[in-house]
C-alpha positions in Angstrom: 121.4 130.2 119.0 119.5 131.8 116.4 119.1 130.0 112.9 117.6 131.5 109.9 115.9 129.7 106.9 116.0 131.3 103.4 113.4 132.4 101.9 112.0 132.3 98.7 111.1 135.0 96.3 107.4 135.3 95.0 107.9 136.7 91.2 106.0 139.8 90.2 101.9 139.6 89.6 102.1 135.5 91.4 100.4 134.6 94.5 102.5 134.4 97.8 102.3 131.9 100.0 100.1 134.3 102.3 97.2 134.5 99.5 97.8 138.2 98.8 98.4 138.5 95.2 98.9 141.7 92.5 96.4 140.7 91.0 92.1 140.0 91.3 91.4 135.7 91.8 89.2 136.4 88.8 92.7 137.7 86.3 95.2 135.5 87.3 94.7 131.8 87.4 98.4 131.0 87.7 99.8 128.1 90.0 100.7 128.9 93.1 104.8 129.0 93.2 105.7 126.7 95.9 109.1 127.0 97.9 111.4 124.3 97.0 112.1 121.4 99.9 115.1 121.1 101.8 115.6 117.6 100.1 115.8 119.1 97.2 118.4 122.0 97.9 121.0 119.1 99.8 120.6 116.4 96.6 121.4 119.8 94.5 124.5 120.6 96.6 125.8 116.8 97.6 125.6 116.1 94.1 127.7 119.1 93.0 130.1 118.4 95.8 130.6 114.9 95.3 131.5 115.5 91.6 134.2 118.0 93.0 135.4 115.8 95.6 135.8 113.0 93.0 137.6 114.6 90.5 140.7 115.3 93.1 141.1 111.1 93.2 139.7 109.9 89.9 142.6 111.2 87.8 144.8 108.6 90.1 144.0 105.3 88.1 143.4 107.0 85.1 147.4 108.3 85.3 148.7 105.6 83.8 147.0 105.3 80.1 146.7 109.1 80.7 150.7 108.4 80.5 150.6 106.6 77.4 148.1 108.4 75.8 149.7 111.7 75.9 153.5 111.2 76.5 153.5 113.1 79.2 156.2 113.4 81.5 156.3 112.2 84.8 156.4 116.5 85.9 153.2 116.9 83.8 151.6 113.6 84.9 151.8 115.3 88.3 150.6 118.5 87.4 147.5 116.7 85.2 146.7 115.1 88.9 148.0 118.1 91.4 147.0 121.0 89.3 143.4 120.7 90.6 144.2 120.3 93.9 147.0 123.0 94.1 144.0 125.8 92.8 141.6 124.0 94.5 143.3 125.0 98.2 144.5 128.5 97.0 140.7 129.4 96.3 138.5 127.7 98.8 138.6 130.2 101.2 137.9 132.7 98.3 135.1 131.0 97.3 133.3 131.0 100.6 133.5 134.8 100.8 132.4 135.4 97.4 129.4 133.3 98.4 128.4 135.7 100.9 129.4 138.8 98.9 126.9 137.5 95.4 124.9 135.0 97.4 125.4 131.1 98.5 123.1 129.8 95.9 124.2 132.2 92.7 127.8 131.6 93.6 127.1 127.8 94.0 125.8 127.8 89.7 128.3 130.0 89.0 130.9 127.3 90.7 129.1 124.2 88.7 129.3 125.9 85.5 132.9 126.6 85.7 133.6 123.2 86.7 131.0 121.7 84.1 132.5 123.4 81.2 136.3 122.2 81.9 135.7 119.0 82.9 134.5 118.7 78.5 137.3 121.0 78.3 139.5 118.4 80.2 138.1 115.5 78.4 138.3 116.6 75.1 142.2 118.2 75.8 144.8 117.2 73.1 147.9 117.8 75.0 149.2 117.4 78.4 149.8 121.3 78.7 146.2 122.2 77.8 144.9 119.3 80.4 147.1 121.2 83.1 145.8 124.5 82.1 141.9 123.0 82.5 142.7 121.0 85.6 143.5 124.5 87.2 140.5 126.1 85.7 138.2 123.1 87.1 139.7 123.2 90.4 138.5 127.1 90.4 135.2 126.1 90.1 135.5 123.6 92.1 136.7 126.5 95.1 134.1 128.3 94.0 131.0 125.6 94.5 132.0 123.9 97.2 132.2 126.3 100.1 128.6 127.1 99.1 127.6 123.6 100.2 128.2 123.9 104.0 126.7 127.6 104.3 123.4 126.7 102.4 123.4 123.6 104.7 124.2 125.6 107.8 121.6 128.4 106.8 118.5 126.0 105.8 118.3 123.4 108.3 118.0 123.5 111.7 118.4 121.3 115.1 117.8 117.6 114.4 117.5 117.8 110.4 120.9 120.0 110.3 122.9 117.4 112.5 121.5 115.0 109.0 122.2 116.9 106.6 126.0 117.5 108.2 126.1 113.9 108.6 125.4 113.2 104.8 127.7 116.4 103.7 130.8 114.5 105.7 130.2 110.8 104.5 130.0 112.6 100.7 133.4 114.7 101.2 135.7 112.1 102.1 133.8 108.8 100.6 134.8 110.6 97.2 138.2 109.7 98.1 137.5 106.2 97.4 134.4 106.3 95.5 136.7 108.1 93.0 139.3 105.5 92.7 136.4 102.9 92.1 134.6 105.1 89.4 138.0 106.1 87.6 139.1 102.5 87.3 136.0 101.5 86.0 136.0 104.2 83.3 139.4 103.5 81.9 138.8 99.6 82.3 135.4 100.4 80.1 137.6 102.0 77.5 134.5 103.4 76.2 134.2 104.3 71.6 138.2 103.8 72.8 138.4 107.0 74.9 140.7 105.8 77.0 140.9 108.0 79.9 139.0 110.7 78.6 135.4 109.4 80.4 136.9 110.5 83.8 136.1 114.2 82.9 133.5 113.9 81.0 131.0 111.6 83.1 131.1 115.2 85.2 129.2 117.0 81.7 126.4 115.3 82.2 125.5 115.1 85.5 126.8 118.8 85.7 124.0 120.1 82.6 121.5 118.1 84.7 122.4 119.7 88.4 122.1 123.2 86.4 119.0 122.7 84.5 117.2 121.6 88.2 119.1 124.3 90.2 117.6 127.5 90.0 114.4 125.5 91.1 115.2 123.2 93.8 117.9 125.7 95.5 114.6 128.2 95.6 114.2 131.9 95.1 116.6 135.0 95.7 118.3 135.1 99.3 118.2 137.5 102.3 119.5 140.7 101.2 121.2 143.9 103.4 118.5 146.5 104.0 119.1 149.7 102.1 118.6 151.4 104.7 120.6 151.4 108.6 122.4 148.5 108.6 122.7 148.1 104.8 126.5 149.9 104.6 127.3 147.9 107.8 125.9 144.7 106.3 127.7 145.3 102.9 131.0 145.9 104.1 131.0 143.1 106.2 130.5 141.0 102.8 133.5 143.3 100.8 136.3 140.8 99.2 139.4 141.3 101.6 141.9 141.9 98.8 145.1 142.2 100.7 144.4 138.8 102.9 143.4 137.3 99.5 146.5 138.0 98.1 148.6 137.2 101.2 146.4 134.1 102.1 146.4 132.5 98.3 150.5 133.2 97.9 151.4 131.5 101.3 149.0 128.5 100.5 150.2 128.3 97.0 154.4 128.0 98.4 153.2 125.6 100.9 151.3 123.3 98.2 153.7 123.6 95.1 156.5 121.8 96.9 154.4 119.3 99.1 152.8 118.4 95.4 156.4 118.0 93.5 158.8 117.9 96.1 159.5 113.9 96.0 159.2 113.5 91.9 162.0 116.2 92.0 164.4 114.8 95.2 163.0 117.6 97.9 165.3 119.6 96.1 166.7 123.6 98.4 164.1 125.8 96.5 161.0 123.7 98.2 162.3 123.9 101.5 162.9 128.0 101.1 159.0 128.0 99.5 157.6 126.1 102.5 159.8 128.4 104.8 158.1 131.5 103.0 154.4 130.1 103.2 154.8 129.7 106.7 155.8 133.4 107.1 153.2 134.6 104.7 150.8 132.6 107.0 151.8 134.4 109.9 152.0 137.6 108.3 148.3 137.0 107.0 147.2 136.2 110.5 149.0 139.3 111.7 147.0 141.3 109.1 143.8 139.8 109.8 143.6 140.8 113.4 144.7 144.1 112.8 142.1 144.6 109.7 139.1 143.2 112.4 140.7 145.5 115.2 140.0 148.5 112.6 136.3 147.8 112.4 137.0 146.1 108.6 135.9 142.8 107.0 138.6 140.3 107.0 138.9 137.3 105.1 138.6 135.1 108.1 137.1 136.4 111.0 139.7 136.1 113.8 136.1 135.2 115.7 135.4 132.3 113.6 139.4 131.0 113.8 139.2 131.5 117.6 135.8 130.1 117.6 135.5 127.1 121.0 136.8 124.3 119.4 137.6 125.5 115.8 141.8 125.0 116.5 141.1 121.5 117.7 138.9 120.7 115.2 141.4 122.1 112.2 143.7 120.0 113.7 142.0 116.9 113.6 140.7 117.1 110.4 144.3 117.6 108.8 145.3 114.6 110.6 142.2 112.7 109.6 142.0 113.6 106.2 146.0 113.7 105.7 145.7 109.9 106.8 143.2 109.2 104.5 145.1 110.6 101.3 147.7 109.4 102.1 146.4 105.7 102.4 144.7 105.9 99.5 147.6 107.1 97.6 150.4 104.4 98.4 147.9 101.6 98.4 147.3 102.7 95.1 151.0 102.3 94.0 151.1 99.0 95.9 147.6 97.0 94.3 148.7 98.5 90.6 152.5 98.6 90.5 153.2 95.8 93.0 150.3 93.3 92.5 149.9 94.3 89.2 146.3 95.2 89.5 144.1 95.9 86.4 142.4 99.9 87.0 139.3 98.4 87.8 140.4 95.6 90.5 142.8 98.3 91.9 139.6 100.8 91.9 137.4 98.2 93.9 139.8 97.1 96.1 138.7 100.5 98.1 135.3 100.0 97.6 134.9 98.6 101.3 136.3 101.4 102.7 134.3 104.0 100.7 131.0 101.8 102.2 132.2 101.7 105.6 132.5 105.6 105.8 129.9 106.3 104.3 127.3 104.0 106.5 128.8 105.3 109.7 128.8 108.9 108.1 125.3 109.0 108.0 124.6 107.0 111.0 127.1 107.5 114.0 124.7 110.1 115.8 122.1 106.6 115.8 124.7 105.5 118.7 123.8 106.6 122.6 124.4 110.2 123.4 126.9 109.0 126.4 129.2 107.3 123.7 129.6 110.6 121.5 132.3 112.2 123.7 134.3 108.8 122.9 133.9 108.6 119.0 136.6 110.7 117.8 139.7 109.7 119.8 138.0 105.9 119.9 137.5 106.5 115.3 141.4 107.4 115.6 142.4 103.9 117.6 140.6 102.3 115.1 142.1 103.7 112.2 145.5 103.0 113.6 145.3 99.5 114.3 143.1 99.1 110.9 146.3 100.6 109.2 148.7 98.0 110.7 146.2 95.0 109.7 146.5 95.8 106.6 150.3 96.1 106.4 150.2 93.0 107.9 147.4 91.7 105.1 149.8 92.5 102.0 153.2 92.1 103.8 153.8 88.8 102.5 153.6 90.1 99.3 149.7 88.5 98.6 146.3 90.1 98.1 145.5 89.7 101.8 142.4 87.7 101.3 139.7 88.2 103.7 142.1 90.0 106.5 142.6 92.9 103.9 138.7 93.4 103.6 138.1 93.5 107.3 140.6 95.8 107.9 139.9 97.6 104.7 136.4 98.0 106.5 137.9 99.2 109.8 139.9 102.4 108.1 136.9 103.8 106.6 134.8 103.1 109.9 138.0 104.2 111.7 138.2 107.7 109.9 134.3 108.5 109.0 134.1 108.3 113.5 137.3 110.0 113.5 135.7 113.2 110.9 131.9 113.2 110.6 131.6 114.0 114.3 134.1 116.8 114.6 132.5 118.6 111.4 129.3 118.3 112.7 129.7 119.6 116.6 131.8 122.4 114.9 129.7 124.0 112.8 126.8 123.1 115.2 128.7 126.1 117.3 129.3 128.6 114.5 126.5 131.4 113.5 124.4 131.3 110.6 126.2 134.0 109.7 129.8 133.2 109.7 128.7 130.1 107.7 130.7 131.2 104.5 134.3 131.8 106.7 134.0 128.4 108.9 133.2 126.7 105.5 135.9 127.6 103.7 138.3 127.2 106.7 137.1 123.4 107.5 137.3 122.4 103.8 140.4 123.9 103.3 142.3 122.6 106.3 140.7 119.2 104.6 142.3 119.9 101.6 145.6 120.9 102.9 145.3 117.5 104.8 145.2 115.6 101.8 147.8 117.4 99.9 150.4 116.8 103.0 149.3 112.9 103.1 150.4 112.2 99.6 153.6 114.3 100.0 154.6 112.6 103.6 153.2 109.1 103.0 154.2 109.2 99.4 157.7 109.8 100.4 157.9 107.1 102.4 156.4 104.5 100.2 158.3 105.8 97.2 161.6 105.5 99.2 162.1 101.2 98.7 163.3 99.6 95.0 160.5 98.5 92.6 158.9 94.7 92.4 156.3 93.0 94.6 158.2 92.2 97.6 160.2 95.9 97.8 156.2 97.3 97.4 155.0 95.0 100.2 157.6 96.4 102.3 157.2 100.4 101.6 153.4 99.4 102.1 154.0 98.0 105.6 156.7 101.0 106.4 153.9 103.8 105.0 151.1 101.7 107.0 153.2 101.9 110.2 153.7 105.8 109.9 149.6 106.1 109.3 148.6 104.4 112.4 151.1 107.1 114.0 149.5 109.8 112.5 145.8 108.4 113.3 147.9 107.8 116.9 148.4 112.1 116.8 144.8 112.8 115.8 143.7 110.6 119.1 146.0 112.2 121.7 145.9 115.8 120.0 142.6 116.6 122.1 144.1 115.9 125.1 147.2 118.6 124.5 144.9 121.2 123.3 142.2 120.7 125.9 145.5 120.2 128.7 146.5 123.9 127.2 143.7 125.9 127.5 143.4 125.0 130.7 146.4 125.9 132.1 
């Protein structure tokens, strides 16, 4: 398989990197430009991404003196935290294909500064209907940045160094779950000048006017470009916005999110089912329209040969089990440690700090294990999750803070999902082209999102189903914790039924 490394631009009248130059040695004394290093271009992107990843969780610790703060209602509480994550989904797979239409590393700024200017915008909001209107605007940028992460990985780094760099680009992505909960509870605990809630945007302007200041240098030059001449129309059309799957694609994930994201708050009331009915037949009818659009010689939105890609279905589904398991986990323990055990932000922010550790570590560091033991990780990753999910059930049942139990098995989910995630990413994309980067991107992260939004929904529900106090809490937690390891339990066995299918 053929890889190919950006390159970067030399500016009019400097040296190249060849020694030619426009002008004589003797006239022009400028420094050589040098072209940036890959270490720079991944802490550039990891460190726009983990902002974007965080700020799906962080609002969750910060609701309550968001609550008070506002008077908003419990419907615009959960638009303030789903508003995000609903635009967020629609526009992911957008984003990737505007990356390859105005280029990975333009569209990637153009992502951060959207996102940098609402997250002030967010923090400095003085309503709950202007936060919801910023939360959607930040979760557009977010779309728009973070499908640029995986295709400038994908098309910079190669063999050994891109198995790395995929291994660090998975521990960041879901870690943020957790590292969010930790970082928002610390913020509102700080109470910082008496801002309340209002640091958990705006710890993103800083760190955002930073990543754009160093960002047109580190992520280097101009990128590769269609030839004007044969090939050029070819290449060009192939990077065209697919209007009509746009439209199709963003209305059936839009019906499909809105009712996972209010459905329980409102009693699962007749017009979510409908919506969820019609998002699966928008779905189909996008698929439908997609094949017919390749079959015509036209650009899709996502090429049917990147969905159909060896691997791709299995992988989609185990990353919406994975990643479904994780929001969800992180959600009703959430409710348990600060409605039930009456944690403080902070306490009930830390309390997922092993977890957040233990994904990250073997994020970063599962490929260190034998070769012979890789086939094993994933299914083996889901086991562990499953049976991590029921010791910690068992940790809180009695109603206590599980003591030393809860931290080992606290440990065991995050080690449990980073073996049951980092290694389908990586073998994944490891299959897909350089230059269907943009579409498997935006399809992974998506199906990653979608996972999330349908663990808070399911999991929720359940949790959300018993009375309130500490020991009606300890039992939704155990109930919820029993129908996680089931799900982990799916994403073990679901290789087996796809892998039994195609070979039939």
């Amino acid at each position: 398989m053929t890889h190919t490394t950006p390159t970067t631009s030399v500016p009019p009248g400097a040296p190249d990197d060849t020694g030619g130059s426009s002008k004589s040695d003797a006239t022009d004394n400028r420094p050589r430009r040098r072209a940036p290093g890959p270490g720079r271009l991944l802490t550039i992107v990891l460190a726009g991404q983990l902002m974007a990843v965080l700020d799906v969780f962080i609002v969750n610790v910060a609701a309550p003196a968001l609550s008070t703060d506002l008077h908003a209602s419990g419907a615009g509480l959960q638009l303030v935290v789903a508003g995000y994550t609903i635009s967020y989904a629609v526009l992911l797979i957008t984003g990737a294909r505007l990356g390859a239409l105005i280029g990975h590393r333009q569209a990637f700024l153009a992502g951060l500064t959207v996102f940098t200017a609402a997250s002030l915008a967010c923090g400095l909001a003085p309503g709950t209907g202007a936060l919801i209107a910023f939360r959607f605007i930040q979760g557009a940028g977010a779309a728009v940045m973070l499908p640029q992460v995986l295709s400038l990985i994908q098309r910079t780094f190669t063999g050994a160094s891109r198995a790395r760099a995929l291994g660090a680009y998975s521990a960041v992505l879901a870690s943020g779950a957790a590292v969010g909960q930790v970082l928002g509870g610390a913020l509102v605990q700080a109470d910082l000048f008496g801002t309340g809630w209002r640091p958990v945007f705006l710890v993103n302007v800083p760190i955002g006017l930073a990543l754009l200041a160093l960002g047109p240098r580190w992520l280097g030059g101009t990128e590769e470009r269609p030839a004007a001449g044969a090939g050029g129309g070819a290449a060009r059309r192939s990077g065209a916005l697919d209007l009509t799957g746009l439209l199709l694609l963003a209305v059936a994930v839009l019906l499909f999110t809105v009712p996972l994201v209010l459905g329980q708050q409102r009693g699962w009331p007749l017009w979510g089912w409908v919506m969820l009915g019609l998002s699966a037949v928008l779905a189909a009818a996008f698929a439908a329209y997609e094949a017919r659009l390749a079959g015509r010689g036209g650009a899709p939105l996502i090429s049917p040969r990147v969905a159909g890609a060896p691997g791709m279905p299995l992988a989609i589904a185990r990353i919406v089990l994975g990643m479904a398991a994780n929001g969800g986990f992180l959600f009703v323990m959430t409710l348990h440690v600060q409605g039930g055990l009456g944690y403080s932000a902070l306490r009930a922010g830390c309390t997922f700090a092993p977890t957040a550790v233990a994904f990250g570590l073997v994020g970063l560091n599962w490929q260190r294990f034998p070769s012979r033991w890789h086939p094993v990780t994933v299914p083996a990753g889901f086991v562990l999750a499953a049976v991590s999910f029921v010791g910690v059930g068992m940790a809180l049942r009695d109603g206590s803070d599980g003591g030393a139990w809860l931290f080992v098995a606290l440990v065991g989910v995050g080690m449990g999902l980073a073996f049951a995630y980092s290694p389908v990413l990586t073998r994944t994309l490891a299959t897909v082209r350089p230059q269907d980067a943009a579409d498997a991107s935006g399809v992974l992260v998506t199906s990653a999102q979608l996972g999330l939004l349908c663990g808070v929904a399911v999991f929720g529900a359940v949790f959300l189903g018993h009375g309130p106090g500490v020991d009606a809490s300890a039992d939704a937690l155990w109930v919820s914790c029993l129908a996680l390891a089931g799900a982990a339990l799916c994403g073990a066995i679901v290789g087996l039924v796809i892998r039994v299918r195609y070979l039939r």
